[in-house]
C-alpha positions in Angstrom: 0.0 0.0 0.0 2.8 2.6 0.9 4.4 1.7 -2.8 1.1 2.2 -4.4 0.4 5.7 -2.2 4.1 6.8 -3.2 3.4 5.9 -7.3 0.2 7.6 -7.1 1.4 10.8 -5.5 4.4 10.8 -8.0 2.3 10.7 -11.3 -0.4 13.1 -9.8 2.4 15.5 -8.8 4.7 15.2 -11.7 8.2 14.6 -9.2 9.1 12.1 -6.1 10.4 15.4 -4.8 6.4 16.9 -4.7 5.0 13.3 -3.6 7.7 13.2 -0.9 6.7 16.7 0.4 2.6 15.3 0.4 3.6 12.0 2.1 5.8 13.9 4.8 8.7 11.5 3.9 12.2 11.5 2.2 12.6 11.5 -1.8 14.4 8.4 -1.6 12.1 6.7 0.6 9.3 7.3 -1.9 12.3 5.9 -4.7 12.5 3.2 -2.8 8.8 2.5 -2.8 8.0 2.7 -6.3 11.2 0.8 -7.0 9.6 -2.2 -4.7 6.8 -1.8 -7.0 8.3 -2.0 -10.1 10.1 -5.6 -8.8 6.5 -6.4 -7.5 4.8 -6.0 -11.1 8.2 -7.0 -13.1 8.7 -4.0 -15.2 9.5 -0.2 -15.1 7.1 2.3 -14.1 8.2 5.5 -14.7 10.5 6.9 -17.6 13.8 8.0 -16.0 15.4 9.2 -19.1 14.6 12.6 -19.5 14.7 15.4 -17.5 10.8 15.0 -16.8 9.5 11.9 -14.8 7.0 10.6 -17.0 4.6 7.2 -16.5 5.4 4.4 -18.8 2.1 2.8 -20.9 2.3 -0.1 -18.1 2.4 2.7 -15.4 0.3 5.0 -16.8 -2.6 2.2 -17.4 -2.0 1.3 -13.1 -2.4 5.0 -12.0 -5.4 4.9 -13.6 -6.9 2.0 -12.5 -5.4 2.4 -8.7 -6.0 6.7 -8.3 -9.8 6.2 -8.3 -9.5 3.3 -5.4 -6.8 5.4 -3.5 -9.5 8.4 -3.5 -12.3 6.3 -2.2 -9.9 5.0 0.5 -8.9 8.5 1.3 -12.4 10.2 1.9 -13.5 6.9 3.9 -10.5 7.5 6.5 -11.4 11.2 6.4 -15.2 10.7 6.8 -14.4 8.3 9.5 -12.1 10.9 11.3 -14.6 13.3 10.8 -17.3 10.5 12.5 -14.6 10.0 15.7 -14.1 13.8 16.0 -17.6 13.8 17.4 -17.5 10.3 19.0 -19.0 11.2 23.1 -18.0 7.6 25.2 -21.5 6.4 27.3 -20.3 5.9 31.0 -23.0 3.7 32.8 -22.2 4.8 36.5 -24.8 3.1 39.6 -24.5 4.0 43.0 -26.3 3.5 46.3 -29.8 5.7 46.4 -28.1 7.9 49.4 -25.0 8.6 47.2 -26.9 9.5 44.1 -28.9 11.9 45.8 -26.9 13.4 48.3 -23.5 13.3 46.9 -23.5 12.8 42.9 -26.7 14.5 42.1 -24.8 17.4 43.6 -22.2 17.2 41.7 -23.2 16.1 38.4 -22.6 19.4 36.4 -18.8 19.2 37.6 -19.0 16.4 36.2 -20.4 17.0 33.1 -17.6 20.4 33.1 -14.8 17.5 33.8 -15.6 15.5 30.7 -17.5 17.7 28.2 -17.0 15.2 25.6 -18.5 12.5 27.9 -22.5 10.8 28.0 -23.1 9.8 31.3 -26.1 7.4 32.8 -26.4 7.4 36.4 -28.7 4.5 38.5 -29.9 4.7 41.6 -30.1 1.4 43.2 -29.4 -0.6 46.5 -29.4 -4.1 45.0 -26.2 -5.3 43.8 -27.9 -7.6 41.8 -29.9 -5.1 39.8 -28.9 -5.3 35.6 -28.1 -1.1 36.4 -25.3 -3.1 38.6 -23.9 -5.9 36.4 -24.0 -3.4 33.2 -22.6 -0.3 35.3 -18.8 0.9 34.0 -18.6 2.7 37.8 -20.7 0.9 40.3 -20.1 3.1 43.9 -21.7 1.1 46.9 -21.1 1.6 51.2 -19.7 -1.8 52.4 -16.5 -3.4 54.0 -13.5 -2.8 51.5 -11.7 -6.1 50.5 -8.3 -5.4 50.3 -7.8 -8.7 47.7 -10.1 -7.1 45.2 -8.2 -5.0 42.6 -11.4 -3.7 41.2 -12.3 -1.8 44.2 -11.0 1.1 45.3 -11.8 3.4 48.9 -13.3 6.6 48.0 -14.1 7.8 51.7 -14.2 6.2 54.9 -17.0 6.0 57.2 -17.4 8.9 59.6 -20.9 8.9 61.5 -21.9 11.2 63.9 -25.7 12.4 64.9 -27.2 15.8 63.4 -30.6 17.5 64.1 -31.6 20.5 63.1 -30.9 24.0 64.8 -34.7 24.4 65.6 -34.8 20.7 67.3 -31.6 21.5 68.6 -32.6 24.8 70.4 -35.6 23.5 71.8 -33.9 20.4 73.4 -31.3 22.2 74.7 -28.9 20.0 72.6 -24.7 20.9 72.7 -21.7 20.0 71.2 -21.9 16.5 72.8 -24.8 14.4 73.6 -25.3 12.1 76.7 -26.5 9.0 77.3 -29.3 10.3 78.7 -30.4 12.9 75.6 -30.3 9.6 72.9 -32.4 7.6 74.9 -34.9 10.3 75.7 -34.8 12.4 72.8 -36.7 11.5 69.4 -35.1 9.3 67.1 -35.1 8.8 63.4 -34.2 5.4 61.9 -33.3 3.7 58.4 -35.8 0.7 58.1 -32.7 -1.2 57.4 -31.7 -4.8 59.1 -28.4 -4.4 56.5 -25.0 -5.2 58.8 -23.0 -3.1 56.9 -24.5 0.1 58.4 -24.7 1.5 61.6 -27.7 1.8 63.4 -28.2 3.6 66.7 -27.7 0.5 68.7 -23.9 0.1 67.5 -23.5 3.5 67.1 -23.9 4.1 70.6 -21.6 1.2 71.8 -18.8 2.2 69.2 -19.3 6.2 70.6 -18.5 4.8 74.6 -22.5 5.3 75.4 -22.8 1.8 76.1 -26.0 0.0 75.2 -29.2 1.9 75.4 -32.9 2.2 75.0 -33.3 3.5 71.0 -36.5 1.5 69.7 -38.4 4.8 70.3 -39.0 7.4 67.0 -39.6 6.8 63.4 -38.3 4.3 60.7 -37.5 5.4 57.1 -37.1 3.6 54.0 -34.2 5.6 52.0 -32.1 8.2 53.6 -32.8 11.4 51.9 -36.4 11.3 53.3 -34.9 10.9 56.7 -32.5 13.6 56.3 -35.2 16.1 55.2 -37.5 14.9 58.6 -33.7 15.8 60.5 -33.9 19.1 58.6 -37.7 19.5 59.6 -37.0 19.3 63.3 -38.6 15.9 63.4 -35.8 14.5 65.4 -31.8 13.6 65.9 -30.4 11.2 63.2 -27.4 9.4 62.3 -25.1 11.2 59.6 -22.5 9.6 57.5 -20.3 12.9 56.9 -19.6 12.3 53.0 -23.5 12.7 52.9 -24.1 15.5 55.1 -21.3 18.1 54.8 -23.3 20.3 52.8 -26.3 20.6 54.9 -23.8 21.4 58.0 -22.0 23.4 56.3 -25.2 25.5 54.9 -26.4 25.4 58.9 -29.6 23.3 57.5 -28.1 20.8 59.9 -26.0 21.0 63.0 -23.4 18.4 63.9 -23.0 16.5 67.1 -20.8 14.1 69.0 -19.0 11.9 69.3 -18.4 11.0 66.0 -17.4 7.3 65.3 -15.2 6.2 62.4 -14.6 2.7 60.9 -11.3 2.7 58.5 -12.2 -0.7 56.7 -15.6 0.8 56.4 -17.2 3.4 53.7 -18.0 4.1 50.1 -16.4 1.8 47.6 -16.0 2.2 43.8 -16.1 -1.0 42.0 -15.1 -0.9 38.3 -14.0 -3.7 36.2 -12.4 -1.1 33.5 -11.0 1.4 36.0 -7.4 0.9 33.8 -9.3 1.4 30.1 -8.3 5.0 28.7 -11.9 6.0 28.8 -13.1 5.3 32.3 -9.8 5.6 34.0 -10.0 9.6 34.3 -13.8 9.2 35.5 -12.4 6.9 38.4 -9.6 9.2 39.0 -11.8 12.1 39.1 -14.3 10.6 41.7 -11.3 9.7 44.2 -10.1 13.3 43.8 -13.6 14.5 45.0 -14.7 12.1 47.5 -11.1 10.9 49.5 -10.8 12.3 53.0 
């Protein structure tokens, strides 16, 4: 093919000198092509004799029937350029309904600024089962990292403290630090969650040095936003895992309490198969550089 493309260029430009200059190569590389040719075919080519490089009938006759070929091969790599030029990668990304809501949702225009040539579909689920799951190219979940997986990677680690609002706050005469005393009495709200991988105000309370304690009283929620906008309505005093609720504290829509407890091995994991392919590897990167604490 490089023989053919230097014969063709020669003719059409009348000199190796010209077809050199096109093919951003040497003169005698493009010599040597065509004379490769001419050993291929078994004949000469081009007329060497005079002072003007002129086709032979045998090359003449084979720059016409190759030039129209070479054109169509030509447009198709430029229209196929032009085609990739405008190419936007799909990245599938599914996280945990908290994450998507309260963190990602957020966020999703920096996102969109990061990688303007990027299409993104994001799935909110909590079943790791779920096809959004086992087709996602990012798949974020809250768990126990496994240090022998090499497709997961530590984004943050747990923090968990309790937050109210400044209203519920005021009125129960609520500091820095609460008692013993203020979680048992004190209204409660609750995930409707029997899942070990998050804390609940039982373990919570033994893990913060409160020691066990009456916390059956309040309400039960089934997904977390809805129970962080009760905590932001003064309903009661919830648990807050900090990655979550930074914003709201730092906006003062939420105040934060102590103690906080923190589990290292513990908090949101990104999972990704791909997380080395040239396309999804500066999406990963770009989720660590926003989430690690």
């Amino acid at each position: 093919m490089k023989s053919l493309v230097a014969f063709e260029a020669t003719v059409r430009l009348g000199s190796m000198t010209a077809a050199a200059k096109e093919l951003c190569i040497t003169q005698p590389a493009v010599s040597q092509q065509i004379r490769s040719l001419e050993d291929l075919v078994g004949g000469f080519l081009l007329d060497r004799t005079g002072g003007v490089l002129v086709p032979t009938g045998a090359g003449l006759a084979l720059y016409r029937d190759i030039a129209p070929s070479l054109l169509d091969i030509k447009s198709a790599i430029e229209d196929t350029q032009a085609r990739l030029s405008n190419y936007r990668p799909t990245l599938n990304i599914s996280a945990n309904f908290g994450f998507v809501h309260l963190w990602l949702l957020r966020r999703i225009q920096m996102l969109e600024c990061a990688f303007p040539n990027y299409k993104f579909n994001v799935s909110a689920t909590d079943v790791q089962a779920s096809p959004e799951v086992q087709e996602s190219d990012i798949d974020i979940v809250f768990g126990q990292r496994n240090f022998q997986l090499d497709t997961e990677l530590m984004l943050s680690t747990e923090t968990v403290f309790p937050v109210c609002s400044p209203d519920f706050a005021k009125k129960n005469g609520i500091s820095s630090e609460l008692t013993k005393d203020q979680v048992t009495n004190l209204t409660l709200l609750h995930m409707d969650s029997s899942n070990p991988r998050w804390l609940d105000w039982n373990r919570w309370s033994v893990l913060a040095g409160l020691g066990c304690v009456n916390v059956d009283s309040g309400f039960k929620f089934n997904n977390y936003p809805l129970l962080l906008n009760a905590a932001m309505a003064g309903k009661g005093l919830t648990l807050g895992w900090e990655i979550l609720v930074e914003e709201f504290v730092a906006k003062g829509q939420l105040i934060r309490l102590g103690p906080a407890v923190s589990r290292e091995d513990f908090g949101y994991l990104l999972r990704s198969r791909h997380k080395h392919n040239t396309v999804v590897e500066p999406v990963v990167n770009w989720f660590i550089a926003n989430t690690k604490r």
